[in-house]
C-alpha positions in Angstrom: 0.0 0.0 0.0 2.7 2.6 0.8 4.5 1.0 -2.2 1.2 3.0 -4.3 1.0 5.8 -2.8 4.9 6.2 -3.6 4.2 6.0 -7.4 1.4 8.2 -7.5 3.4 10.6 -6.0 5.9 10.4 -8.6 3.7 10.4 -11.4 1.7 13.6 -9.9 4.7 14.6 -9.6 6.7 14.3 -12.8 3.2 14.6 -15.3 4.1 17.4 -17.4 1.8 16.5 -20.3 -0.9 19.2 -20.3 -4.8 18.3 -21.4 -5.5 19.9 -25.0 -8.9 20.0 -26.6 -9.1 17.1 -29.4 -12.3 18.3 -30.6 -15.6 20.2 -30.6 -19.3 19.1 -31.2 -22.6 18.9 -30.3 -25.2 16.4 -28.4 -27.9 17.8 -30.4 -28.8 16.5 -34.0 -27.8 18.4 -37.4 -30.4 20.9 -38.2 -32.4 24.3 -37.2 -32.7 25.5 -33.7 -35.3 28.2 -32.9 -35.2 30.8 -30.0 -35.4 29.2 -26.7 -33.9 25.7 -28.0 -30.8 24.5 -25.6 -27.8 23.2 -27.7 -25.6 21.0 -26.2 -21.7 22.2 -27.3 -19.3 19.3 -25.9 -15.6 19.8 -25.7 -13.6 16.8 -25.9 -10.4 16.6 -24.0 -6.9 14.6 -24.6 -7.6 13.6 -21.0 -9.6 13.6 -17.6 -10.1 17.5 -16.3 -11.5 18.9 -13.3 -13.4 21.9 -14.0 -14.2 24.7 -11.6 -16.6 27.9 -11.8 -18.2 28.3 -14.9 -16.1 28.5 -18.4 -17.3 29.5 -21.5 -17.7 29.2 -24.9 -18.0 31.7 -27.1 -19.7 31.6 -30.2 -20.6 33.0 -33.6 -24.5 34.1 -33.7 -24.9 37.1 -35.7 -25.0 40.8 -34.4 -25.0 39.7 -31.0 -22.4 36.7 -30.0 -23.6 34.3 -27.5 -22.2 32.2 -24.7 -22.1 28.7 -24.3 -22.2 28.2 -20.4 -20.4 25.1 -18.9 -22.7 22.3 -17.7 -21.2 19.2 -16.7 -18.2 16.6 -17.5 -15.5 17.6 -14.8 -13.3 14.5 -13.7 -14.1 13.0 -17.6 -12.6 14.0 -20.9 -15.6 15.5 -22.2 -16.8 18.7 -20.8 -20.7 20.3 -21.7 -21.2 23.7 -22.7 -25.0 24.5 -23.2 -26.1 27.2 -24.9 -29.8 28.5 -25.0 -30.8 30.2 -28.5 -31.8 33.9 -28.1 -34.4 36.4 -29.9 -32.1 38.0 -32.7 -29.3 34.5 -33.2 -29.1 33.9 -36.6 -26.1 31.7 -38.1 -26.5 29.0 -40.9 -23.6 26.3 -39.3 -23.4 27.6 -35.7 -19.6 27.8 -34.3 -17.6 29.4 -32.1 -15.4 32.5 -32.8 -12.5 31.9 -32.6 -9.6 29.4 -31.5 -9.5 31.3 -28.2 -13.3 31.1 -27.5 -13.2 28.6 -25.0 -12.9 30.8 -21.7 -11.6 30.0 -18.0 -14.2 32.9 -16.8 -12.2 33.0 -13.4 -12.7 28.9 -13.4 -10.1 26.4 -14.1 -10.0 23.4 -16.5 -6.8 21.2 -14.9 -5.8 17.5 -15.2 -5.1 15.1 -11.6 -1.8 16.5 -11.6 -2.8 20.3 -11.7 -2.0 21.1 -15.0 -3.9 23.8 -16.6 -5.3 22.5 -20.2 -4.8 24.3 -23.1 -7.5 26.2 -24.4 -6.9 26.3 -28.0 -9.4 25.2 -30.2 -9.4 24.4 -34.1 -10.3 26.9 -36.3 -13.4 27.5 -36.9 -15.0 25.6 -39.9 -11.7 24.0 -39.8 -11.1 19.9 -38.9 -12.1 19.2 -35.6 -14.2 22.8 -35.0 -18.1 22.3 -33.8 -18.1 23.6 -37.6 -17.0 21.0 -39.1 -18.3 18.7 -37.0 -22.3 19.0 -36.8 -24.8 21.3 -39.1 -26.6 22.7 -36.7 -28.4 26.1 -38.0 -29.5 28.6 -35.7 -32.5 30.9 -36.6 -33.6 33.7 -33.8 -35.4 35.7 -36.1 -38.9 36.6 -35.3 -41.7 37.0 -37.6 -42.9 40.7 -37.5 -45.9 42.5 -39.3 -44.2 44.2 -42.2 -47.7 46.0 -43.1 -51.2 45.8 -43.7 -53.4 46.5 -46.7 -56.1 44.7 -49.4 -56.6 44.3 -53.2 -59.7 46.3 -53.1 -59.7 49.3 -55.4 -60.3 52.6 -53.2 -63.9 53.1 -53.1 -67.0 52.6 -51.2 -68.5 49.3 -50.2 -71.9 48.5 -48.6 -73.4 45.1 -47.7 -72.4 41.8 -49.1 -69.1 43.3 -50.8 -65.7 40.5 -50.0 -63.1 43.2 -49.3 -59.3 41.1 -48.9 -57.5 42.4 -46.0 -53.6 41.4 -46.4 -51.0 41.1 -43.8 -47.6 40.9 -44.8 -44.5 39.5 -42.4 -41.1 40.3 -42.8 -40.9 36.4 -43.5 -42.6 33.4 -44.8 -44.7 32.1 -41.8 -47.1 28.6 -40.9 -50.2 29.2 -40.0 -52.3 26.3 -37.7 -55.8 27.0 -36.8 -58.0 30.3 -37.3 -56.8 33.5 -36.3 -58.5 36.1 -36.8 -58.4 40.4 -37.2 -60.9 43.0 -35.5 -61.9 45.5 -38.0 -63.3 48.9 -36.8 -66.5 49.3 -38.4 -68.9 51.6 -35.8 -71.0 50.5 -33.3 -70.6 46.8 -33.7 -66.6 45.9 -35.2 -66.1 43.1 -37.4 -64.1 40.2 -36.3 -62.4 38.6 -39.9 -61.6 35.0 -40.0 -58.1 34.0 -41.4 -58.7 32.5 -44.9 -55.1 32.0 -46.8 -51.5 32.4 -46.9 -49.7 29.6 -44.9 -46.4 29.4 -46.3 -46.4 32.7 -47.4 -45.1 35.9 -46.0 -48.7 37.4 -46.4 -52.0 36.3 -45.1 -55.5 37.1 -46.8 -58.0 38.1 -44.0 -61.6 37.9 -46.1 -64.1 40.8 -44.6 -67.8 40.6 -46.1 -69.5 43.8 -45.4 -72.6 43.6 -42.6 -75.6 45.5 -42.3 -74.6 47.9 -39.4 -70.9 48.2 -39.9 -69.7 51.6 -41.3 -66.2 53.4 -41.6 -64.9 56.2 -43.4 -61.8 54.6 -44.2 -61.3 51.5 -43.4 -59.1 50.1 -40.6 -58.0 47.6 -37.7 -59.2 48.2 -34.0 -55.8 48.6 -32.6 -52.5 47.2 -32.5 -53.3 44.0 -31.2 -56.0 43.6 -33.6 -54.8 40.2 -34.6 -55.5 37.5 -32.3 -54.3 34.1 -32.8 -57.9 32.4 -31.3 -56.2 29.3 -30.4 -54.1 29.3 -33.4 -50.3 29.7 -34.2 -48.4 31.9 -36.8 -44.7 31.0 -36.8 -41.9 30.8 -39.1 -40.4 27.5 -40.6 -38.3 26.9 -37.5 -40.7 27.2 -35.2 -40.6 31.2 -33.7 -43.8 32.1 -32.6 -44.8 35.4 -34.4 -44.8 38.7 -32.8 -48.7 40.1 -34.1 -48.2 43.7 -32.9 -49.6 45.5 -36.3 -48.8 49.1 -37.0 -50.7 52.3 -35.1 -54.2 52.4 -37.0 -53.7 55.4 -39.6 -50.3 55.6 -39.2 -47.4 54.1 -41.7 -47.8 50.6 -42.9 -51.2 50.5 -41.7 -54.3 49.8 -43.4 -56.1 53.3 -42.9 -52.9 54.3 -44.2 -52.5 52.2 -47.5 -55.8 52.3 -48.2 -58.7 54.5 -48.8 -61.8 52.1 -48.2 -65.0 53.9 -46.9 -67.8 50.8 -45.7 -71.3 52.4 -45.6 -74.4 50.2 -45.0 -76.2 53.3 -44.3 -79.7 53.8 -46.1 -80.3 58.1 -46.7 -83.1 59.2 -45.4 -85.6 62.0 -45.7 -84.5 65.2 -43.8 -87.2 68.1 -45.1 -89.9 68.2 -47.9 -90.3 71.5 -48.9 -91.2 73.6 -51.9 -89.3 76.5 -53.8 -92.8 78.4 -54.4 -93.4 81.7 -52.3 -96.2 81.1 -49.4 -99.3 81.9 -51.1 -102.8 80.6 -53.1 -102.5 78.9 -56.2 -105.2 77.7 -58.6 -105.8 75.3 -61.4 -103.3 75.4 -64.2 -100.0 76.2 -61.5 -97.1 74.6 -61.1 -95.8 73.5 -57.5 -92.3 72.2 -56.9 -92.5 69.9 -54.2 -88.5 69.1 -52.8 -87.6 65.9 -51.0 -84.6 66.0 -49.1 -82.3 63.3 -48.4 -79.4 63.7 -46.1 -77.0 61.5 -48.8 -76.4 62.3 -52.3 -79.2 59.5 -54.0 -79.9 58.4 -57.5 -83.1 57.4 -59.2 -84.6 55.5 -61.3 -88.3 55.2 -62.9 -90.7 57.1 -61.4 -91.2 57.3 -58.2 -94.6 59.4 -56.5 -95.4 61.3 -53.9 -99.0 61.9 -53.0 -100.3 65.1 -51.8 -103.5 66.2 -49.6 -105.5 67.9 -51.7 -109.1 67.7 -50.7 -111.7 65.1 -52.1 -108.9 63.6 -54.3 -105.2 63.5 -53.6 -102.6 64.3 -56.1 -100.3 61.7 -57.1 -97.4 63.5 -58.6 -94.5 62.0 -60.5 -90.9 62.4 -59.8 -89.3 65.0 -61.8 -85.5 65.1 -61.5 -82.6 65.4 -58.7 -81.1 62.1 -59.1 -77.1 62.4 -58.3 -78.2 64.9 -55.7 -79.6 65.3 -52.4 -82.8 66.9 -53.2 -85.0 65.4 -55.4 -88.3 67.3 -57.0 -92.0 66.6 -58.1 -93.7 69.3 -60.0 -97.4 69.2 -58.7 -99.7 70.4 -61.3 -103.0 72.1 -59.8 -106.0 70.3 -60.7 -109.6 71.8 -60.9 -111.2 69.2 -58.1 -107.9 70.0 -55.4 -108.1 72.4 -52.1 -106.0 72.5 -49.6 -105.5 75.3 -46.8 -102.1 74.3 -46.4 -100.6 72.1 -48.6 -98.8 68.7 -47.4 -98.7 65.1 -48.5 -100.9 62.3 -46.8 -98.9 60.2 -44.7 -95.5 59.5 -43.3 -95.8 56.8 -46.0 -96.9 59.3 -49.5 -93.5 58.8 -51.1 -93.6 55.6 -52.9 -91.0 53.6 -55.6 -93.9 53.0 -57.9 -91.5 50.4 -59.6 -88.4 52.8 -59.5 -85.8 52.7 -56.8 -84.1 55.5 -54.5 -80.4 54.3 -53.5 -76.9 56.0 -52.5 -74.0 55.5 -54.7 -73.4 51.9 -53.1 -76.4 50.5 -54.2 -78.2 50.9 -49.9 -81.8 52.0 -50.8 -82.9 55.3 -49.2 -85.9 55.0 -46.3 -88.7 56.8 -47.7 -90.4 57.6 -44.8 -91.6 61.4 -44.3 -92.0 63.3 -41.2 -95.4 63.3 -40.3 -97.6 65.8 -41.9 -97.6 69.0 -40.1 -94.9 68.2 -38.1 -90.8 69.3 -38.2 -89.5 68.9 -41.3 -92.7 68.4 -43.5 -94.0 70.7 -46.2 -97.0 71.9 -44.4 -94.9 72.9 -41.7 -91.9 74.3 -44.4 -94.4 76.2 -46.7 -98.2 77.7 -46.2 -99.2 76.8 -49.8 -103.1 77.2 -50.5 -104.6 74.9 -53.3 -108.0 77.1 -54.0 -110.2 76.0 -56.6 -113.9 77.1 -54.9 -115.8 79.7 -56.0 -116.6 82.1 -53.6 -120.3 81.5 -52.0 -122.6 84.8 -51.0 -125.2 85.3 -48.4 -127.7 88.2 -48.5 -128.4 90.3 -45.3 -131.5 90.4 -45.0 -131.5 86.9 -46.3 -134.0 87.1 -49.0 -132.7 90.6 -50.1 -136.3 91.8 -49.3 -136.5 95.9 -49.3 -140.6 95.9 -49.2 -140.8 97.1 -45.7 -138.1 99.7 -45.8 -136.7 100.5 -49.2 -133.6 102.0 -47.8 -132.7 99.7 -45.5 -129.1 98.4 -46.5 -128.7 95.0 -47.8 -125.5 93.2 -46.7 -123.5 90.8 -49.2 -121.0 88.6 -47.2 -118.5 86.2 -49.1 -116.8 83.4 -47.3 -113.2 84.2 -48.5 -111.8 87.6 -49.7 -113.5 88.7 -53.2 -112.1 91.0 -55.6 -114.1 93.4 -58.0 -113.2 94.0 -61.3 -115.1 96.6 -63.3 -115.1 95.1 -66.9 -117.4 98.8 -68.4 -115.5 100.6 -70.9 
């Protein structure tokens, strides 16, 4: 036993040959790593070390190098560097930097006898590097929203339109599941269903136009407008997307690209008025009646609009204003009508008769009217008489009698204001 000891001793004593590094690899198999992903980097030595602290490796990974931290392997001749892959690490054959990127890092890396191994590595890419030895790819890159816009031409859109909305990464992405985009379209947004693009950098969002929804130009709730809803956008190696979208209106978003106005809202009647000056009119005149709409509307056929006018009502046909807000019926005075104070006959007196009253976008206009005599009607508007009764006398004394008293005045009463010509030469 003491015999041992003796040439242990000696050989602790006398062992100059220092541990070198034979070689550099991996654990982990040949391909792409995404962020998050630990790679196992193993140093293989020309004999048994005994590590202490924590050395380092460092290695190659873009703009930013990375460190790969010592493990495990002291007392054996293979030592374990693991290295965890980081937002932004990018390399297409990850390896170290240089033949001095294995680090003591205030550790030690020493053989039984004490001697300090030497750190030099192979060069990189060289025989021997973690190069050369494995293929191991390292993508950090994260997928971000490049910008948003559509196909659509610039225009307006109403009900039932398919308008595209595009979202374009700043690299080819897989999309799993349905995720979907929150449009802001008034009182009740739109929630858009993913529809294609996996394997693309740009995915198609299809939006069909409600009834309801509105926008004067058309854009995304907010930044976080896109939701995955259970699921995934990433790239080919697996980085989960980042899905903040550009400001609404600002740059690169859709507001911004685009010019899309969504209106699903019918016009409807503001006033009916008339251009004629408050007074009586008789058989033979001509009385513009106006129909205002609070949106530019266009027409077709004839529509009517039926006026009060004693023991039968006028039914007057539409006369022009189409491409405008106001349209017009010219009301010809017939000999039966009378009115003392002209209006239509219900709320309900404007009517298509066949023809149609819609916006530019094809939304047809609500024709109801305020109700006569109320805000915003004609009789209200205008004081318009429609007189087509003769006046009707009555005699004071009634019979006209002057037996009695010969000079007693007779009275001749009218029931509406008379005017006396005198036709003698």
């Amino acid at each position: 036993s003491s015999h041992d000891d003796k040439i242990t001793w000696f050989k602790n004593s006398y062992d100059a040959v220092v541990p070198t590094v034979a070689q550099v690899s991996s654990s982990n198999d040949n391909g792409t790593y995404k962020i998050g992903d630990v790679i196992a980097v193993t140093v293989n030595l020309s004999e048994t070390a005994t590590v202490t602290g924590t050395p380092r490796i460092k290695l190659e990974t873009g703009t930013t190098d990375q460190y790969a931290i010592y493990a495990s392997g002291s007392t054996t001749t293979t030592l374990t560097f693991n290295y965890t892959v980081a937002a932004g690490d990018t390399t297409a054959d990850l390896d170290y930097t240089s033949t001095s990127a294995l680090e003591l890092n205030s550790g030690t890396i020493k053989d039984a006898a004490g001697n300090a191994a030497t750190l030099t590595l192979a060069s990189p890419g060289a025989t021997n590097s973690l190069g050369a030895n494995k293929a191991i790819v390292i993508d950090g890159n994260v997928p971000t929203i490049a910008s948003v816009t559509s196909t659509k031409t610039n225009r307006g859109y109403t009900v039932g339109a398919t308008i595209p909305i595009t979202i374009t990464f700043t690299q080819s992405i897989v999309v799993t599941g349905t995720p979907q985009l929150t449009l802001e379209t008034g009182t009740t947004d739109a929630v858009v269903d993913y529809s294609s693009g996996t394997g693309t950098a740009t995915l198609t969002f299809n939006y069909v136009v409600a009834a309801g929804q509105n926008s004067s130009d058309l854009d995304y709730t907010s930044t976080s407008a896109l939701a995955l809803n259970s699921g995934t956008i990433k790239d080919a190696s697996g980085n989960a997307a980042t899905l903040t979208l550009p400001t609404p209106g600002e740059t690169n978003s859709l507001g911004a690209n685009k010019a899309l106005v969504i209106d699903t809202t019918s016009p409807t009647v503001s006033t009916v008025t008339s251009s004629k000056t408050d007074a009586a009119y008789k058989v033979g005149e001509s009385i513009p009646v106006n129909v205002n709409f609070d949106d530019k509307v266009y027409v077709t056929g004839t529509p009517q609009l039926t006026l009060e006018t004693g023991t039968t009502d006028a039914v007057v046909d539409y006369s022009s204003g189409s491409e405008s807000t106001t349209l017009t019926f010219n009301y010809t005075v017939a000999n039966t009508h009378n009115s003392s104070d002209l209006d239509y006959t219900s709320t309900s007196a404007l009517a298509l008769n066949s023809g149609t009253v819609k916006d530019s976008l094809g939304n047809a206009a609500t024709l109801t009217l305020p109700s006569p005599g109320a805000t915003g009607s004609l009789g209200a508007n205008k004081a318009i008489i429609i007189d087509n009764l003769s006046p009707t006398l009555t005699l004071d004394p009634a019979d006209g009698s002057t037996a009695v008293l010969p000079t007693l005045p007779i009275s001749i009463n009218f029931n509406e204001y008379v005017r006396f010509t005198d036709n003698t030469e």
